[in-house]
C-alpha positions, 0 to 999 in steps of 0.5 A: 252714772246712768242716763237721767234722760232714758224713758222706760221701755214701752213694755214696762210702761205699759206693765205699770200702766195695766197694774194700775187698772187691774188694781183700781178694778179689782178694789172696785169689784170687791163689795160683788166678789165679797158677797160671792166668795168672801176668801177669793175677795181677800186675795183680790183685796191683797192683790189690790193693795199690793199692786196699788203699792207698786204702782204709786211707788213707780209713779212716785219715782218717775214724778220725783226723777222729772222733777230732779231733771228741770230742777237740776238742769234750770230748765225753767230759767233756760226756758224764760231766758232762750232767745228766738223761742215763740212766745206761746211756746215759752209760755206752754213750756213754762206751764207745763215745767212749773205745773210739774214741781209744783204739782203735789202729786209726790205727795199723793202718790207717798201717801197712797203707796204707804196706805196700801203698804200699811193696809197689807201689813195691817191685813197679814197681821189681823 
């Protein structure tokens, strides 16, 4: 079993991280490109999509992967049990843990992911 602990190297965070921005930016260029050059907007629409679909496809996983990890190893309960902890610290890491299985944000990144992997599908088939 690999490590449930490992964080991604810096460099492939990073690659996510500009796939994110390049396709936010190049969604929000389209309308400027569109009136240049509507062919090379098409491929920037592909780009786009496709990068959003990989982009929100990985933050789904590390959202769902952070999520796995406080719920399987109770580290809320633990948290609320540790003796000796300070309190604003207890407090700061309980919200911090609830906020992230709480949070809805698997959700939107679903979504997202499957609306760009549709939008593309839809756009080699019209």
């Amino acid at each position: 079993m690999k490590n449930e602990f490992t964080v991604l190297p810096k460099g492939l965070i990073l690659f996510f991280l500009w796939l994110g921005l390049l396709a936010g930016i190049a969604v929000r260029s389209l309308m400027i490109v569109n009136r240049i050059n509507p062919e090379a907007a098409v491929w920037i629409w592909r780009f786009a999509m496709s990068s959003y679909f990989i982009f929100f496809a990985y933050r789904y996983l590390i959202t769902k992967r952070r999520r796995g990890v406080i719920l399987r190893h109770n580290l809320i309960e633990q948290i609320q049990n540790a003796p000796g902890l300070d309190e604003t610290a207890r407090k700061g890491t309980l919200y911090i843990l609830q906020s992230v299985i709480r949070s809805k944000e698997l959700f939107n990144y679903a979504f997202i992911s499957l609306l760009s992997l549709i939008a593309l599908i839809v756009d080699f088939f019209v």
